[in-house]
Phi, psi and omega in degrees: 000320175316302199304294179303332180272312197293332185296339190278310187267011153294342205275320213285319164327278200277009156247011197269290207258023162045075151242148234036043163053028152342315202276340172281331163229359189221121184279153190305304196293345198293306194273014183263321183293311157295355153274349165292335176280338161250351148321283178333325207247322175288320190269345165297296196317308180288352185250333176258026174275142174330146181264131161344143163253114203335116187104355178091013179086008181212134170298162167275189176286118167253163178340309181282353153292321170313292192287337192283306180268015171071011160326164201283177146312133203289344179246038159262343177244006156289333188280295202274340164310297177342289200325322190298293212284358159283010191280128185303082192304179214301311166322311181283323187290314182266017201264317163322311175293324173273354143303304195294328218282305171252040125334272201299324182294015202254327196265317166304312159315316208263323145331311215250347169269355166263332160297331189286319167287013186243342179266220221294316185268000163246044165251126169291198180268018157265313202293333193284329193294321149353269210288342181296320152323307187273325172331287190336313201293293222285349174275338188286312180319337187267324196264336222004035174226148164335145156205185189227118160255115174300141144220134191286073213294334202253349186061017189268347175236013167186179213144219161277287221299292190250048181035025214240149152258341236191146159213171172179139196290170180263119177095327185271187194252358179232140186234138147234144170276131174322151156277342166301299156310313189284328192269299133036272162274007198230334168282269227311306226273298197259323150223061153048038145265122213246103172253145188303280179320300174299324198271348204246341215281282198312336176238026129295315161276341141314336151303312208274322195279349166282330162303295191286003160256004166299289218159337184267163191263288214305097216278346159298337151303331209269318189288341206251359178261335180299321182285329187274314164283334140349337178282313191265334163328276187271052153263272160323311161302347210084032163255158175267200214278335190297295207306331193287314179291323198269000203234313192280323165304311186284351179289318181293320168331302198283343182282324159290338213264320178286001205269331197286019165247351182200121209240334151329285169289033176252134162289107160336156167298297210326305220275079190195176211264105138120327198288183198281308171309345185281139204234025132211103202286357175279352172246152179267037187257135177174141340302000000 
């Protein structure tokens, strides 16, 4: 159980600083639910095992074991029977452990809603409307029509929950975004703060939901026109143009790996230097 609580607080660790894009497939509640399912499982297990049987299932030593085999003196071990019977009996002790166990998944959770409140939802409100505006602004350049880019503070349209960074009708004019996602382009955009991976994550999907308020349907197409424009995106945004290609590459790299979960989303062969996809075939840089 020790193993399963320390395994709990690397996963929090390492999804509070998205490392391996932890926070792009895999939701916060999923290793709190399962360590509540083995606390529960543990303390079921400990209230219904048996009660000793008196005396430990065994006499005590009596005098001709005192003379045959050196036992210690009998009121010495009348003295460690006490002792025995000041032992916390079993039901409560594991009623303990499963109080302690979630304490701590209690104290981990409160990490992660305080990490959280430090993002997107502890910006007031004027700023996010700022920054929800220069999205706005920067998909309609992609889109080359008005469009609204949203961040789903409620979570009723993208998330842990409905597995998305990103939605957007095909064709329509409004997208929402995670706040996670939404906080992201607001370190990159408003203070030129960069974590690479979570940064290149955050304009990729900003990209892809603007392809599909373009007009594509198709989400491998949609990904693989999102990467390529995603390079003058965060360019605009404040990268310079290598870091901004070096981001998008690795995004595409990173596209086999989520793809094997969603097959929908693997970017065609076509979607190469030179390929049907490519949307500008005159440079050989790509995306």
């Amino acid at each position: 159980m020790l193993a399963a609580r320390l395994g709990l607080a690397l996963f929090v660790v390492a999804w509070i600083f998205d490392l391996l894009g932890l926070r792009s497939y895999v939701p916060v509640w999923l290793p709190f639910l399962v360590a509540l399912g083995l606390e529960l499982q543990l303390f079921v297990g400990a209230s219904r095992s048996a009660p000793p049987e008196p005396g430990g299932g065994h006499r005590l030593p009596q005098s001709i074991d005192y003379e045959r085999y050196g036992y210690a003196d009998l009121d010495d071990e009348e003295e460690a029977d006490e002792d025995e019977d000041d032992d916390v009996p079993q039901p409560r002790r594991a009623l303990r452990r499963l109080l302690a166990g979630v304490a701590i998944a209690g104290a981990l959770a409160a990490v992660v809603w305080l990490a959280g409140n430090r993002g997107w939802d502890g910006l007031d409100e004027e700023t996010r409307a700022e920054a929800t505006a220069r999205f706005s602004e920067e998909a309609s350049r992609i889109v080359g029509r008005p469009v609204e880019i949203r961040c789903d503070e409620a979570g009723e349209f993208v998330g842990a929950v409905q597995h998305a960074d990103g939605v957007a009708a095909v064709g329509g004019r409004l997208a929402y975004l995670t706040p996670e996602i939404c906080h992201d382009l607001y370190r990159l955009a408003f203070r030129d703060d960069v974590t690479f991976s979570r940064t290149a994550r955050a304009i990729a999907v900003l990209a892809h939901e603007a392809w599909h308020l373009r007009g594509e349907r198709n989400e491998g197409v949609t990904e693989c026109y999102a990467l390529q424009s995603g390079v003058e995106l965060g360019t605009r945004l404040g990268l310079d143009e290598d870091t901004a290609r070096r981001m998008m590459r690795q995004q595409l790299a990173e596209n086999q790996l989520r793809g094997r979960g969603s097959v929908e989303y693997l970017v065609p062969e076509e979607c190469r230097d030179g390929g049907a996809l490519d949307l500008d075939p005159g440079s050989s840089r790509f995306p």
